[in-house]
N, C-alpha and C positions, 0 to 999 in steps of 0.2 A: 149431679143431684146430690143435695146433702145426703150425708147417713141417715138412716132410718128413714128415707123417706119412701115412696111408691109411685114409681113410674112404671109407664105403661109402653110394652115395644110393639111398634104396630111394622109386621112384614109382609110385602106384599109381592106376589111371584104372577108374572104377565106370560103366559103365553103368545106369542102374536100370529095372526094370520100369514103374514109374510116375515120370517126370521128371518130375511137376510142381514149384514152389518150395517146397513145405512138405516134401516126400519128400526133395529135394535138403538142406533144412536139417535135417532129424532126421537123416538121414546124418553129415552134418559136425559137430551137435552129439556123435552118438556119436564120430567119431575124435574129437573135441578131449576127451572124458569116459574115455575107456580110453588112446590111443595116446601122448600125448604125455611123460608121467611114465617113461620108464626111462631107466635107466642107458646114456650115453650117445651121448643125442638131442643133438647137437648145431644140426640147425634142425628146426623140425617146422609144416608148414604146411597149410590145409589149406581150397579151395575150389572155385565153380562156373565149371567151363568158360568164357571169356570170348567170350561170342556174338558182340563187334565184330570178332572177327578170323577172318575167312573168306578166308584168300587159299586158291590152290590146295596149298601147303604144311603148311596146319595139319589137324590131324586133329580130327574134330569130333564122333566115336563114343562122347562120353562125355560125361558131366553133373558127375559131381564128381574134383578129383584134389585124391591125397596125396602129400607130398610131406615125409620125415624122411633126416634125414641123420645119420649114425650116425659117430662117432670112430674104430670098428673094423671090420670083417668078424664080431670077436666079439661085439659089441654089437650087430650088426643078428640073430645065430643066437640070443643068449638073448631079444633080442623076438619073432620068431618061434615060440619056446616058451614064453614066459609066459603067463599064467594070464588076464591082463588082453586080450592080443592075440587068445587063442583065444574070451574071453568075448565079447569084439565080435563074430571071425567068427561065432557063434554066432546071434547075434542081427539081424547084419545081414544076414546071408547071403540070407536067404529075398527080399529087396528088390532085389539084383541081377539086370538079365539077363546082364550079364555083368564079368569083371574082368582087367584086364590088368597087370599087375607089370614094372618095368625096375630090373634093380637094377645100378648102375654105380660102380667102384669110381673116388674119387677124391679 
């Protein structure tokens, strides 16, 4: 992103029904097959929970997280609405038990 400008980091922490490593990896290959391609993305990352860090400070309610960072506030509303974002929800959805979103602008 240039200086001064304001992007927006959209994180997103999956819970899933079934944590085993193959549910964790078919998860993460679908973000890396729909999410990372739009207009935009300036980083887009995308893995499992790191289980060596257990202090009292880390949260550990999840199995996989995402993590894209977007050039605009308008670039993070048209992924949101595209066709590719909503096809994943689609498909993943049923594999979550739950999903938590932080989206911070910076």
């Amino acid at each position: 992103m240039p200086a001064g400008s304001t992007g927006l980091a959209h994180l997103v922490f999956f819970a899933l029904k079934d944590p085993s490593a193959d549910a964790r990896e078919a998860l993460i290959a679908a973000c890396r097959k729909h999410l990372p391609q739009h207009e935009g993305v300036v980083h887009f990352s995308v893995g499992v929970r790191g289980e060596a860090y257990q202090r009292p400070v880390n949260d550990r309610q999840f199995d996989v997280a995402l993590v894209i960072v977007f050039d605009s506030e308008a670039a993070h509303d048209r992924y949101q609405e595209s066709a590719a974002h909503k096809q994943f929800i689609a498909e993943q959805a049923s594999n979550w038990s739950s999903v938590r979103v932080f989206d911070a602008i910076v």
